[in-house]
Structure formats: C-alpha cells, structure tokens
C-alpha positions as CSV (number, residue, x, y, z in Angstrom):
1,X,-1.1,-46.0,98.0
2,X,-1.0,-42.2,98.9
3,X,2.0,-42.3,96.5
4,X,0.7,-43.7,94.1
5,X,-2.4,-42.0,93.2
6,X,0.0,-38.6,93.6
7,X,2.3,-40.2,91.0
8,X,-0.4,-41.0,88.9
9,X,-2.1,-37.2,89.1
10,X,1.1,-35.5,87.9
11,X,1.3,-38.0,85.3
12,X,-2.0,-37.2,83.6
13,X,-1.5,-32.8,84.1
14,X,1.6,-33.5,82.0
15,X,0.0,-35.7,79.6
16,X,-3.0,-33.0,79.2
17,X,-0.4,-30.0,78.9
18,X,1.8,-32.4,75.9
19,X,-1.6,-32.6,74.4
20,X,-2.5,-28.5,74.7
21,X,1.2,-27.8,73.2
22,X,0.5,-30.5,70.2
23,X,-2.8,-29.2,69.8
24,X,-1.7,-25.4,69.9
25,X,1.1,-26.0,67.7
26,X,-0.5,-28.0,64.8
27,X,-2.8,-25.1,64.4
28,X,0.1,-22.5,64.4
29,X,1.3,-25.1,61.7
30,X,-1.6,-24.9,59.2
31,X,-2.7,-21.6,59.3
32,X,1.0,-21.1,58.7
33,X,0.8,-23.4,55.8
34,X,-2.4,-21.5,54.6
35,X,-1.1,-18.1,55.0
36,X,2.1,-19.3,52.5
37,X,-0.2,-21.3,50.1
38,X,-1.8,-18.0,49.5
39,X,0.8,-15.7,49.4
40,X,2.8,-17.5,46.8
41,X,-0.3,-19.3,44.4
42,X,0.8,-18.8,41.1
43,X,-1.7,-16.4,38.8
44,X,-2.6,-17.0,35.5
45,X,-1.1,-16.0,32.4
46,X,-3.2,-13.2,30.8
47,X,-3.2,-13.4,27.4
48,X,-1.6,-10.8,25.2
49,X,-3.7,-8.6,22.3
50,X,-1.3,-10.7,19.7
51,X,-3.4,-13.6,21.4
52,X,-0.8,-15.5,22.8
53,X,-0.9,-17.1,26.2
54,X,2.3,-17.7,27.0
55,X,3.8,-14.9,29.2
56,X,7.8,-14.3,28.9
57,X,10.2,-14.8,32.1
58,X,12.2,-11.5,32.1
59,X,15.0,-13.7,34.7
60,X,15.5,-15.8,31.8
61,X,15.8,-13.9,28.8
62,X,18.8,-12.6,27.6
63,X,19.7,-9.1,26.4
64,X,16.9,-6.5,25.6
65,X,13.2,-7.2,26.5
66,X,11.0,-8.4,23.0
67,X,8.9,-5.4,21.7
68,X,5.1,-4.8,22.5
69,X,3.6,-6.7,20.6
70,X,1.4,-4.9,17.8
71,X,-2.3,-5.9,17.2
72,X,-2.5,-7.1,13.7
73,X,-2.5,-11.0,15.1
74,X,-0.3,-13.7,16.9
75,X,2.9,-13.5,17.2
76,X,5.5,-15.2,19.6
77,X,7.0,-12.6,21.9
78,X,10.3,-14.6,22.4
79,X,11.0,-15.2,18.8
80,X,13.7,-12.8,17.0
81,X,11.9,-13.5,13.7
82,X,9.5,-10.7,12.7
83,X,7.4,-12.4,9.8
84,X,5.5,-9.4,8.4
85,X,2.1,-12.3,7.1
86,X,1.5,-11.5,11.3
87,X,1.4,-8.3,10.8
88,X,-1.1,-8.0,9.0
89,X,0.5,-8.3,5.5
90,X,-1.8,-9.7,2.8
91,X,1.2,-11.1,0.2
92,X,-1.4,-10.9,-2.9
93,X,0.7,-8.0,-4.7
94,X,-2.5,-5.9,-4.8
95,X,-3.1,-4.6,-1.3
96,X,-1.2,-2.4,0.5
97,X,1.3,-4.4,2.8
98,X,3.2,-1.0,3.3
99,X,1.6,-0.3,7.5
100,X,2.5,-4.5,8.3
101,X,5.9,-3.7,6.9
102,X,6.5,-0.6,9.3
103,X,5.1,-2.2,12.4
104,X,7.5,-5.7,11.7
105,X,10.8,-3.4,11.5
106,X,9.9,-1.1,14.3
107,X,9.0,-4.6,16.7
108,X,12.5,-6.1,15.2
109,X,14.4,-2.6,15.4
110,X,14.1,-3.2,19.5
111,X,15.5,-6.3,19.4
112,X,19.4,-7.7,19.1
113,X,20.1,-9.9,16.1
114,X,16.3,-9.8,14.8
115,X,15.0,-10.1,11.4
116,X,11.9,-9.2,9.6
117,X,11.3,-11.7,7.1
118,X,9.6,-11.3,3.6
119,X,8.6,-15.1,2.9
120,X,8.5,-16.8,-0.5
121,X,6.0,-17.3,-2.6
122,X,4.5,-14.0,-1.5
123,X,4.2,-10.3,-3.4
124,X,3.9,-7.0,-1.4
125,X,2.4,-4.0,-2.7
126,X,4.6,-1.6,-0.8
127,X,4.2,2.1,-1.0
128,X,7.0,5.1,-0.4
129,X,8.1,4.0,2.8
130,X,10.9,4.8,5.4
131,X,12.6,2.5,7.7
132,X,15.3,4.1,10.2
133,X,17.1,3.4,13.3
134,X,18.6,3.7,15.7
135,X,18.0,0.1,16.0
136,X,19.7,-2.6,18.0
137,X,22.5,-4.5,16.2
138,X,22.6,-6.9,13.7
139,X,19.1,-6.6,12.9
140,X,18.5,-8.6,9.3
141,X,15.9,-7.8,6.9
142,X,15.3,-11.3,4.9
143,X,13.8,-11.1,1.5
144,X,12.4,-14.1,0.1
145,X,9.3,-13.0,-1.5
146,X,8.8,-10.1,-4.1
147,X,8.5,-6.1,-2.9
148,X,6.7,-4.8,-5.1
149,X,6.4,-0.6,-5.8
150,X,3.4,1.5,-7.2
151,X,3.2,0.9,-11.2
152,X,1.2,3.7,-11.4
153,X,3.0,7.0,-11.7
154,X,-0.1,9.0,-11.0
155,X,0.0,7.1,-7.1
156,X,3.3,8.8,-6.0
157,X,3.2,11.7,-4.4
158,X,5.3,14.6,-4.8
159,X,7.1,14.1,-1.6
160,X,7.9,10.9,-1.9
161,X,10.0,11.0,-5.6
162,X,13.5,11.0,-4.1
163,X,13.2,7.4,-3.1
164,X,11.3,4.4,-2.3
165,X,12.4,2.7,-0.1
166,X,14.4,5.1,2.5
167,X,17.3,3.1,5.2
168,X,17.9,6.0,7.4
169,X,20.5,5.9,10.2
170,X,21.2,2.1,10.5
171,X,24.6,0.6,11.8
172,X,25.1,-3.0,11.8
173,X,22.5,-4.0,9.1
174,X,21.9,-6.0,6.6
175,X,19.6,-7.0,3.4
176,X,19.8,-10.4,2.5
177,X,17.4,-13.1,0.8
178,X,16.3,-15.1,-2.1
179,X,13.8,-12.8,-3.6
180,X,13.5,-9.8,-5.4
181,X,13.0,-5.8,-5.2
182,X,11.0,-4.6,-8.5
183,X,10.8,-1.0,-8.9
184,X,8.1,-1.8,-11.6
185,X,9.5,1.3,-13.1
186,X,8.3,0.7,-16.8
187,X,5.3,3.5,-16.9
188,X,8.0,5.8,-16.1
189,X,10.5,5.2,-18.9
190,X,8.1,3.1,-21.4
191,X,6.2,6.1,-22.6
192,X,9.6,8.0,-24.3
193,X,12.1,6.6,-26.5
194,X,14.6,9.0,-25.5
195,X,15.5,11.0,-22.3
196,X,14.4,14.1,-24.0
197,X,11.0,13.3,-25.0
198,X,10.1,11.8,-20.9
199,X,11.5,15.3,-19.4
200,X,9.1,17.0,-21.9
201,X,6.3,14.9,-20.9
202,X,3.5,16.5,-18.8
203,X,2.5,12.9,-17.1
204,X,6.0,12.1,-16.0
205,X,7.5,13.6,-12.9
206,X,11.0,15.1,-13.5
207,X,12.4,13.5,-10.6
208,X,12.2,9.6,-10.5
209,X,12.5,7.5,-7.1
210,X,15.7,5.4,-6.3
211,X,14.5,2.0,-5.6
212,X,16.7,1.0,-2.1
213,X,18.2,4.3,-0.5
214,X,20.7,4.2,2.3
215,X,21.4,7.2,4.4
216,X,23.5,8.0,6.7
217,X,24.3,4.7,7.8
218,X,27.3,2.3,8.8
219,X,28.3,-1.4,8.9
220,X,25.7,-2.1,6.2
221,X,25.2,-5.6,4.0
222,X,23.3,-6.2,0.8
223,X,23.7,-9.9,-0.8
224,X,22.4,-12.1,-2.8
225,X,18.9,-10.3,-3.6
226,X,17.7,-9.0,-7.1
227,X,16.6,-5.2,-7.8
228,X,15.1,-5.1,-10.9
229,X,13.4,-2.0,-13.0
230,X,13.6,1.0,-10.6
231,X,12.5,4.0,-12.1
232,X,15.9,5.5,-11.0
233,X,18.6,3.9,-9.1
234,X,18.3,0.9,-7.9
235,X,21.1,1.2,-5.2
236,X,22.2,4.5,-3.3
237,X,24.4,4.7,-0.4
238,X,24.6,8.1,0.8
239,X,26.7,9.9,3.5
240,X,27.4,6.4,4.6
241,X,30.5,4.2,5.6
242,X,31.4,0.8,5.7
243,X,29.8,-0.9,2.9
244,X,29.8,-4.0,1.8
245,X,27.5,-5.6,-1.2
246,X,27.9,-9.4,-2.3
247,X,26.5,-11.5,-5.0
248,X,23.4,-9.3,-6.0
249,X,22.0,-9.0,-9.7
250,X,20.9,-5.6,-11.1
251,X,18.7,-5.5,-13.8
252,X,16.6,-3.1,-16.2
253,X,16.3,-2.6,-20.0
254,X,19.4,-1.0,-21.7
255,X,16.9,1.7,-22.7
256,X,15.7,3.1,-19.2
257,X,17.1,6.5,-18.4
258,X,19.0,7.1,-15.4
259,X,18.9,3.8,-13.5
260,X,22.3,3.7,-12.4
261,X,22.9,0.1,-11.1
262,X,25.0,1.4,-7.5
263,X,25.2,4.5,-7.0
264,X,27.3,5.7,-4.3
265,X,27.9,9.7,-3.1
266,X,29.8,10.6,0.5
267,X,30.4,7.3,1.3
268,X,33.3,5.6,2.2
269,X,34.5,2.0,2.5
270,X,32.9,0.4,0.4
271,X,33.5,-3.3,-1.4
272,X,31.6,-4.4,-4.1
273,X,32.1,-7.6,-5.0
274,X,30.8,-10.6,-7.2
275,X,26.9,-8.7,-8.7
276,X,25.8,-8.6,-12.4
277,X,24.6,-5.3,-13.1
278,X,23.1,-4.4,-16.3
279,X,21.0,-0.9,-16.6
280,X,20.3,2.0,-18.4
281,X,22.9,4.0,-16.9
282,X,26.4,3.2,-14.8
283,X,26.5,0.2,-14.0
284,X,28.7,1.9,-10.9
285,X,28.5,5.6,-10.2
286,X,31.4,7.1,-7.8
287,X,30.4,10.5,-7.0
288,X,31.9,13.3,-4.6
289,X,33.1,12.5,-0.8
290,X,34.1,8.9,-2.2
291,X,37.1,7.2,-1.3
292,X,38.2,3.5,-0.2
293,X,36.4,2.1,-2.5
294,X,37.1,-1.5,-4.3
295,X,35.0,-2.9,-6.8
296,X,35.9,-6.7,-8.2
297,X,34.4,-9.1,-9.8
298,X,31.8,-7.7,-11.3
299,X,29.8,-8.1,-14.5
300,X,28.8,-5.0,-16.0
301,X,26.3,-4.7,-19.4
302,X,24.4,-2.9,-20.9
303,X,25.0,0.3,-19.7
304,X,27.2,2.9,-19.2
305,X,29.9,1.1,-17.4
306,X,31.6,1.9,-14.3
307,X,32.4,5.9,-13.4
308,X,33.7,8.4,-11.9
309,X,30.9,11.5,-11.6
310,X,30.3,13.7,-13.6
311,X,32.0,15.4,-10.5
312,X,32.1,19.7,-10.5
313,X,28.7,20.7,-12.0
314,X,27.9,24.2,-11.2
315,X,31.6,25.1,-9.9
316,X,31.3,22.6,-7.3
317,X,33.6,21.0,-5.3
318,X,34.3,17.6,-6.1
319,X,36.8,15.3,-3.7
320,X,37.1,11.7,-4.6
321,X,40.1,9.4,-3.9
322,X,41.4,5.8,-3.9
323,X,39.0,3.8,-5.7
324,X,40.1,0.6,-6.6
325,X,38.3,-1.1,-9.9
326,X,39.6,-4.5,-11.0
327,X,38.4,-8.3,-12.2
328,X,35.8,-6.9,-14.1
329,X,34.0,-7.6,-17.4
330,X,31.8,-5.5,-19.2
331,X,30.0,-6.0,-22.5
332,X,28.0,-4.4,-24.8
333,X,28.1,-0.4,-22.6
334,X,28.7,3.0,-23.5
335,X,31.7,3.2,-21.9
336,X,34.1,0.9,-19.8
337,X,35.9,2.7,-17.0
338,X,35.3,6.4,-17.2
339,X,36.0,9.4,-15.3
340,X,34.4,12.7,-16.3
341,X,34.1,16.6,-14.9
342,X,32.0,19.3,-15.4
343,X,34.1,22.3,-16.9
344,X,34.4,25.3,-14.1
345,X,34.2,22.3,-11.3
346,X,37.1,22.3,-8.3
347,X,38.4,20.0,-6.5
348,X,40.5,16.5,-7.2
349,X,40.4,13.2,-8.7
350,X,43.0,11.0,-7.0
351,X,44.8,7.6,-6.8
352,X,42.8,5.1,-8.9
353,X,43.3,2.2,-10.4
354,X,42.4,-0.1,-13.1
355,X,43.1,-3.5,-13.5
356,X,42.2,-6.7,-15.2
357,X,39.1,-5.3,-17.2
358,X,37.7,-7.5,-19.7
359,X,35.8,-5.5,-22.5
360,X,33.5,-6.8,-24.9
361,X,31.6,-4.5,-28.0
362,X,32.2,-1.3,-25.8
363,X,32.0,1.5,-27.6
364,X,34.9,3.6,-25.8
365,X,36.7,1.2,-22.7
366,X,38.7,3.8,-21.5
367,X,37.5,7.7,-20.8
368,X,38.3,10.7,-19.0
369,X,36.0,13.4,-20.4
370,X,37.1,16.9,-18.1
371,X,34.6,18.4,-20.4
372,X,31.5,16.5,-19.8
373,X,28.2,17.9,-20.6
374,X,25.0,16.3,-20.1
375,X,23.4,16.3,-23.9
376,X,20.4,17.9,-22.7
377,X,21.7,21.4,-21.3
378,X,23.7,23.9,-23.2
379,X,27.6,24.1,-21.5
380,X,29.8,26.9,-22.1
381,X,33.7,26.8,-22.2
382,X,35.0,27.4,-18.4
383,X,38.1,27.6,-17.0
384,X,38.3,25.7,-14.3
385,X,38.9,21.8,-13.6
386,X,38.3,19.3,-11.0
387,X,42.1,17.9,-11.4
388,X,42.9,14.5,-12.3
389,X,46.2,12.7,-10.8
390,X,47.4,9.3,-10.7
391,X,45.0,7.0,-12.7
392,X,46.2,3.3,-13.3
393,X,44.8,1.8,-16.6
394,X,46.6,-2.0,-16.5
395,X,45.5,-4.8,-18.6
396,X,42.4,-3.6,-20.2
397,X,41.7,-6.1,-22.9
398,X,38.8,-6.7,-25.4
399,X,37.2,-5.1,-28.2
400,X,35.4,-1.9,-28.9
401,X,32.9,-0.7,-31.4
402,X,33.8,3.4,-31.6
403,X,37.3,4.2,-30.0
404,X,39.7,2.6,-28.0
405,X,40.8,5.5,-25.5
406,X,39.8,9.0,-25.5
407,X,41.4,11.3,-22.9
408,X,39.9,14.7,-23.0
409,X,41.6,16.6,-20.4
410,X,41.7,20.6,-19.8
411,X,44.6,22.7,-21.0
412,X,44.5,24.7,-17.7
413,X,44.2,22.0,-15.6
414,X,45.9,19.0,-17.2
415,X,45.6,15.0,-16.2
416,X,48.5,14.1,-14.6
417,X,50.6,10.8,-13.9
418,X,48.1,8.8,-16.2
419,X,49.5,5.3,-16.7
420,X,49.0,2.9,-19.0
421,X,50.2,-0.7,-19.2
422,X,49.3,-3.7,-21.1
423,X,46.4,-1.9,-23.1
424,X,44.9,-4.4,-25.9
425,X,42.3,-3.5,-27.3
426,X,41.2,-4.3,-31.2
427,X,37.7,-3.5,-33.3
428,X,34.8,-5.3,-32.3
429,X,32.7,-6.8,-35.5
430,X,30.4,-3.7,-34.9
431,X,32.7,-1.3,-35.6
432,X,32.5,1.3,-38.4
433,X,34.4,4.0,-39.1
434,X,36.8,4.2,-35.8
435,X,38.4,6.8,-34.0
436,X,42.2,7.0,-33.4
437,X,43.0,6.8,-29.4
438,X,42.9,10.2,-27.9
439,X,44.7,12.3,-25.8
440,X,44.7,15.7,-24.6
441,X,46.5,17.4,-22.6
442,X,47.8,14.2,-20.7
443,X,50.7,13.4,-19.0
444,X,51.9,9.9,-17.6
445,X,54.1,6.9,-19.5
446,X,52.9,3.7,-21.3
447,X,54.3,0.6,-20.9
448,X,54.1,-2.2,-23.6
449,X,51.7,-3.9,-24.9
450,X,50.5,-1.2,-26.3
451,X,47.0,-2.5,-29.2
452,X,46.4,-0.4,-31.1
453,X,50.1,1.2,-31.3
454,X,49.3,4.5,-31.2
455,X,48.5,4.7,-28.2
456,X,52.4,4.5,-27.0
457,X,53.1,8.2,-28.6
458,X,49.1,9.7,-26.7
459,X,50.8,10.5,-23.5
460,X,53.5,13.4,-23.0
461,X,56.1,13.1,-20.3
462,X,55.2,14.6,-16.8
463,X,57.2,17.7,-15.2
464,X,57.5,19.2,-12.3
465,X,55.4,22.5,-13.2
466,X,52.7,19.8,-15.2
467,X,52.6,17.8,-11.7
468,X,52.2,21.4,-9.3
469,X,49.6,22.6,-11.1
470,X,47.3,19.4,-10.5
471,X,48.8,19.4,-7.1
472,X,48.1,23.3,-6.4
473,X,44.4,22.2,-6.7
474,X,44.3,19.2,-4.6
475,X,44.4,21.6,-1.4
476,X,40.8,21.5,-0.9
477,X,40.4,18.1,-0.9
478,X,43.4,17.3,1.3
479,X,44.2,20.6,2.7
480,X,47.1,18.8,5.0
481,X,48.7,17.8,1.9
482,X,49.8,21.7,1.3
C-alpha cells in the first residue's frame, strides 16, 4: 500500500516537471517566432519622384544599375527604352523639347544597350544641343518622329553656329529610325540667290550650323533616317573612326550653299553605302586625315558630286589616302568624281579609285583641279602642290553637258600614275558649245574604250624622275615610306 502511494508520488513530480519543460519551452518557442517575424517583415516599397511604385531587385538585374530617375514624370526604372514624351517632351513642334531630350540621353548613356526613342507622329522643337559620352555600349538613339531646328536665324546664338546637333566622344553608337532630321535651314539660304549676295548680308551669320556633327568618336551607325535642309552640312564625322552609314536620304534644294550631303575630315574607316543624297554642295566631301574610306552604291544629284577637298588651303598640309568610290550614279551635278588642291598646299593625294560610275547631265564627270580657287576670294599663282598619285578612273559612263574630263594638274608638282580605262562618255541633250578633254601636266596610260577619242593621246607616259617628284612630297604623309 506504502508502495503504492510512493509510486504514485513520483509519478505525478515527473508529470508536473514534463509539464514545466513544455510550458517553458513553448514560450521560448513564440517569443522566438516573434522576435524572427519582426526582424525579417518585409517594408514597403517607397515610391520613386518618377512615381512609380515598383522598387528594382539589384540580385536580379543584370549588368549596370538603371539611372536615377529624373523628375519630369513616370518612367519604368527597369526598362532600357528612354522615351523622351516622359521626360517631359511636348512633341507639338513649337515648344522647346531641347532639356527632355538631354535628361533621356544622359538616363540612357548609363545604361548598356539603351535607347532613347523619338516616337512617331511627334515634332520636337530642339535647340543647339550637345550629347557626349562616355556612355555605356550600344546605346541607340531611335528616330521616329521629326527633330526639328530653330527656323529663325535671329534664335541662334553665336556660340552655337558650328553645329546643331553635337555627338561628342561616343563609341559603339548608333542613329537609327523612321523619321526625319530637318535643319529647316531655308531662312538661311532663301534670302540670296547666290553665295555672294548671303555673305554680304548683314542678317545672315557667316558661319552656318552643320545639322548632325560627330566628334571624336568610334564604332558609330547612321541608317535609314532622313536629314533634310540643314543650313550647312547635314553629316560631319570628325576626328572619328569606324564609320559606317546605311540606307539614309539626304536632301536640300540644288540652290542652298554649302550643305555638303557627308562630310567627312580626320576620319578613318568609313563605308558608305546604299543613301540618296541630293544638296547644294558635295554630295560626299573627303577632306584631310582621310583614309579607308569606301563609298558604294550611292545616288548622288544635284550637287556637286562626290570629292576630294579642296585639300592645302593656306599652305596646309593635306594627307589623304585609299578611298575607294564605286557603284555610283549621279545626275544632274557640277561635277562627278573630283579631286581638287589649293595652289601652295603640301602634302599627298594617294591610292584612289573609281569604278562603275554612272553619269547622267553632269557638267564635268571626271576632275582634278590642283588649282582650285573658291570663286569668292582672289588666288594668286603658287608654287607648291598637294601631290596627286595613283588615281583609278574605270568605267565611267554617261553623259555630260560641259566637258567630259579636265585634268588640271601643276607643272611643279605633276599628277602621277593617273589611269584611265573604259571611259565613255558622250554629250548630254544640254550641251552647248563643249570643251575637248583636258589634260595637264598628267602622267598615267589609258586603256580602251576610250569616248570621246581624244582622250587616248590626254595622258603622257610616266618616268622615273615624273614619279620621284610626286613621291619626294609624300614624306609627310607617310614619313616611313622615305
């Protein structure tokens, strides 16, 4: 009996201390449970000044972090498209869209593989503006809509004349799109007939903006966008390498001075392929620190067709060299493929070619002028060359309205190994009173067809003191070659 209660004693003290350990260690439990509820409760998403709400996941996003977002509205933080209507931009073609623009490309420019998009149906009033990098690669600028400059002349100021739109230190770029880039350049050119009259005027700035200017920049794109009436040029590469521009139209009234369609100075590799250009001016300028250059396909008129300078104004040195110009047509222009100096200039001309030109009602298809002179300046006689060397003129067919060739090179400095092969090319119905084929003081061989015939007694035979002297001149440009 003694036992039993004994038994039963112990029984209950170990029940009571099972029931203090549960007890004690449910409440260990919860507070636990508490204490981690707390510590990892998930805050709220703060909304952003664009006014969006949801907040990006740096662990799951790729590559750079998105740029701040600026305040001129909403705008998704992950997206890579930079749409410059949330910007702020307006689109009516009347207010300035030039500050939306700026604050899209400088959000984009931190960004890999962005693009700041100009949409359709949209015009923006954009002022002098400049857009540089560094930036991260491939950013795209996408032109859909119109861009639109300041018509009135009065509204530029004096700064901002060299260009309008400035691309400064860009690598991996491009300009692409449906729409179009309008210079609106007609109160700078519509007020003169001629050149001479507009430099006179007292309303119209001397120097005239370049629509799209690229500077110092590499691995750069233009395609399938228009440029039309720049007060200038409409295209300038400068001090830039590796260039390439695809299936864009040029366009501006035959009677605009100085809007060269491309215009491209210390900049090399370049490819031009597949445009229509038709200006006031080359269609194609090539000017010093040029070389690799290849221009096909291409559909030049009006203008002043496709050159080389002028190179050596003021007794400067002028170095440009394998250029490449072939499948091209060009109709109703000045010139077609031209090369032409400044008297007194140094330097050299060297290794170009071309090839498979089509000319239609040009007045002179084939030039090399060593004694350009811009009509508007008096030039004395000089001494001195740029010198010319191994040009390529090879199937150059069509019809002109003044001359067929003229080659006016200098008796110092003579052109040298000038060839020309399958050259046919008869009076368009425009013609009055043609010139014979020229040539002066060049050297090379012709090699039949030769229309008209003349041209197979223009060009003397080349020496070896003829070829030295073009070659004693060439040391500055390719001072490893002496």
């Amino acid at each position: 009996m003694k036992k039993n209660k004994s038994s039963t004693l112990v029984n209950n003290i170990l029940l009571l201390i099972l029931v203090i350990i549960f007890v004690t260690f449910s409440t260990i439990s919860v507070e636990g449970r508490k204490h981690q509820t707390k510590k990892h409760k998930p805050h709220k998403h703060k909304k952003d000044k664009g006014g969006n709400g949801n907040a990006s996941d740096s662990s799951n996003s790729p590559g750079p972090a998105p740029a701040p977002i600026p305040s001129y509205g909403p705008y998704p933080s992950r997206s890579s498209i930079f749409d410059v209507m949330s910007f702020g931009a307006k689109g009516d073609g009347v207010s300035d869209d030039s500050k939306a623009l700026l604050a899209a490309w400088e959000a984009a420019c931190k960004v890999a593989g962005a693009t700041v998009e100009i949409p359709s149906e949209f015009k923006f009033l954009i002022k002098p503006i400049t857009l540089q990098g560094p930036c991260m690669p491939q950013l795209v600028l996408q032109i859909d809509g119109s861009i639109l400059a300041p018509p009135k002349v009065g509204s530029w100021q004096k700064y901002s004349l060299f260009q309008w739109i400035n691309f400064k230190w860009l690598h991996n770029f491009t300009i692409q799109g449906s729409g179009i880039v309008d210079g609106q350049g007609t109160n700078w050119w519509s007020n003169s007939k001629t050149y001479q009259i507009q430099k006179k005027s007292k309303h119209i700035p001397g120097m005239k903006p370049t629509a799209l200017r690229f500077y110092s920049s590499y691995d750069v794109t233009v395609r399938n966008i228009r440029i039309i009436n720049s007060p200038q040029c409409h295209l300038k590469f400068d001090s830039s390498k590796g260039i390439k521009v695809d299936n864009i139209t040029i366009s501006s009234p035959e009677n605009s001075p100085n809007t060269d369609g491309i215009h491209l100075q210390n900049t090399q590799d370049v490819e031009i392929q597949h445009s229509n250009v038709g200006c006031g001016d080359d269609c194609v300028s090539i000017q010093t620190g040029c070389s690799n250059v290849h221009i096909h396909h291409i559909n030049c008129g009006p203008g002043h067709g496709i050159s080389l300078g002028g190179l050596g104004k003021d007794k400067t040195v002028a170095c440009v060299s394998n250029i490449i110009v072939d499948n091209v047509s060009i109709q109703n222009t000045l010139s077609g493929v031209r090369i032409k100096t400044w008297q007194g200039g140094i330097g050299s001309v060297k290794n170009v070619s071309f090839s498979n030109i089509q000319v239609s009602d040009v007045k002179v298809p084939i030039v090399i002028d060593q004694y350009y002179c811009d009509n508007s300046i008096f030039c004395k006689n000089q001494t001195g060359a740029v010198a010319i060397s191994d040009v390529k003129y090879d199937r150059i067919i069509g019809t002109y309205s003044a001359q067929p060739l003229h080659l006016a090179c200098s008796k110092d400095i003579p052109c040298t190994d000038v060839d020309l092969n399958n050259i046919q090319l008869n009076p368009s119905p425009r013609c009055r009173g043609f010139k014979q084929a020229l040539c002066l003081n060049s050297y090379g061989k012709s090699e039949a067809p030769l229309v008209p015939s003349n041209i197979d007694y223009c060009l003397r035979a080349v020496g070896g003191p003829i070829r030295g002297i073009a070659r004693s001149h060439e040391h500055v440009c390719f001072p490893k070659m002496i």
